[in-house]
C-alpha positions in Angstrom: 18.8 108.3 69.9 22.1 106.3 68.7 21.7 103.9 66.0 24.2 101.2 66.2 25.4 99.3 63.1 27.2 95.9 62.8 28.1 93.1 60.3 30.9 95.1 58.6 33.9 93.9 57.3 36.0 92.5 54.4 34.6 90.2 51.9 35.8 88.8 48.6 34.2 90.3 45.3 30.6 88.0 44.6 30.3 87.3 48.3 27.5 88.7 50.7 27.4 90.2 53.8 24.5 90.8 56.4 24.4 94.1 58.4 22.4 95.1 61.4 20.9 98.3 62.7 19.2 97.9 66.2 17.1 101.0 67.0 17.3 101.7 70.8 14.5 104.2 71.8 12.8 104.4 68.5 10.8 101.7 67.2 11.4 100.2 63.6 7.8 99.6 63.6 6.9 102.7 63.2 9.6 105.0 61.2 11.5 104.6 58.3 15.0 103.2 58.3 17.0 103.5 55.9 20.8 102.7 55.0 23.4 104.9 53.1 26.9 105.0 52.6 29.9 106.7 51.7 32.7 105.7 49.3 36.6 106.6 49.8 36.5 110.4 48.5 33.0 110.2 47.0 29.7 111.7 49.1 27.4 110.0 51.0 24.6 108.1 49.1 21.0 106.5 49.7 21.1 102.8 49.4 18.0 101.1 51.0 15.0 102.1 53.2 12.6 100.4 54.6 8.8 102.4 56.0 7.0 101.6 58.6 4.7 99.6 56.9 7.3 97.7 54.8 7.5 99.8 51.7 10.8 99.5 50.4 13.4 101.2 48.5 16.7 100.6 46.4 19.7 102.7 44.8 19.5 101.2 41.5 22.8 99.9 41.7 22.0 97.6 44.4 18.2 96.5 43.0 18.4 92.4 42.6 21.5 91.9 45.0 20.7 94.1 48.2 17.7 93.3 50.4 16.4 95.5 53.3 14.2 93.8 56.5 13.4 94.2 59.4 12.6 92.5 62.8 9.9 94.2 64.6 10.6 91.6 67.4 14.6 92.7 68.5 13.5 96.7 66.5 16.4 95.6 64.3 16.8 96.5 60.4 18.4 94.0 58.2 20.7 95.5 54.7 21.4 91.3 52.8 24.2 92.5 50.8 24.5 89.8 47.8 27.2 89.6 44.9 29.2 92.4 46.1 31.6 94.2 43.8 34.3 96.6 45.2 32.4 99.4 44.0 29.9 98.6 47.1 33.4 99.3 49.2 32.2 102.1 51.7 31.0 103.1 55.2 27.6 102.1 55.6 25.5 104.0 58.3 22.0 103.9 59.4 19.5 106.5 59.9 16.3 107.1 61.4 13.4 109.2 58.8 11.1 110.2 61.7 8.8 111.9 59.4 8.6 108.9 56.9 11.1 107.9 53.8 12.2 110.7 52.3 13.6 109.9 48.8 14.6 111.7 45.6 13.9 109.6 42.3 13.0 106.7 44.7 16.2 106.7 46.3 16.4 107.5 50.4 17.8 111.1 50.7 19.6 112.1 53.8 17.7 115.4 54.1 15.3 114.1 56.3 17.4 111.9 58.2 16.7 112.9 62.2 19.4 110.3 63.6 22.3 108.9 62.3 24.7 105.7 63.7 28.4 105.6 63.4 28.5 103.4 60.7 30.2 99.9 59.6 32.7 99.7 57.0 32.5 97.1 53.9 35.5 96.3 52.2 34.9 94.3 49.0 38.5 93.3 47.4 40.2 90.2 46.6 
């Protein structure tokens, strides 16, 4: 399973981005999705994840400006990134939870990530 990310790119401190994970093979409707990403020199983090039945869950960074959705209809998870800083500047990959959201203090944890995509990279300067 290869998840494929899009809507990367550069955007201007305050501005807002969209990006896409389509889900070939697996169905959105029934794992959880989630979204992390990995800062210049820094580790990779939890962001956003969404369960099968819609539960959701935020880095509290990102809480109020970051929304995660999906669309059963195209198996396609949605990361609304709003009022971005360029401390949101990173890769941004998605990944597959086959066994349900795994978090740590609410926040999606990679350890139970089962499939990863390649990522998009966000670039948030002026």
């Amino acid at each position: 399973v290869q998840l494929v990310e899009s809507g990367g790119g550069l955007v201007q401190p305050g501005g807002s981005l969209k990006l896409s994970c389509l889900a070939p093979g697996i169905s959105v409707d029934s794992y959880c999705i989630a979204w992390f990403r990995q800062a210049p020199g820094k580790g990779r983090e939890g962001v956003a994840g969404i369960s099968d039945v819609g539960k959701t869950d935020y880095r509290n960074s990102v809480k109020g400006r970051f929304a995660i959705s999906k669309d059963t209809a195209v198996n396609t998870v949605y990361l609304q990134m709003n009022d971005l800083s360029p401390e949101d500047t990173a890769v941004y990959y998605c990944a597959a939870d086959l066994w349900g959201c795994t978090t740590v203090d609410g926040v999606p944890d990679e350890s139970g990530v089962d499939y990863w995509g390649e990522g998009t990279p966000v670039t948030v300067s002026s």
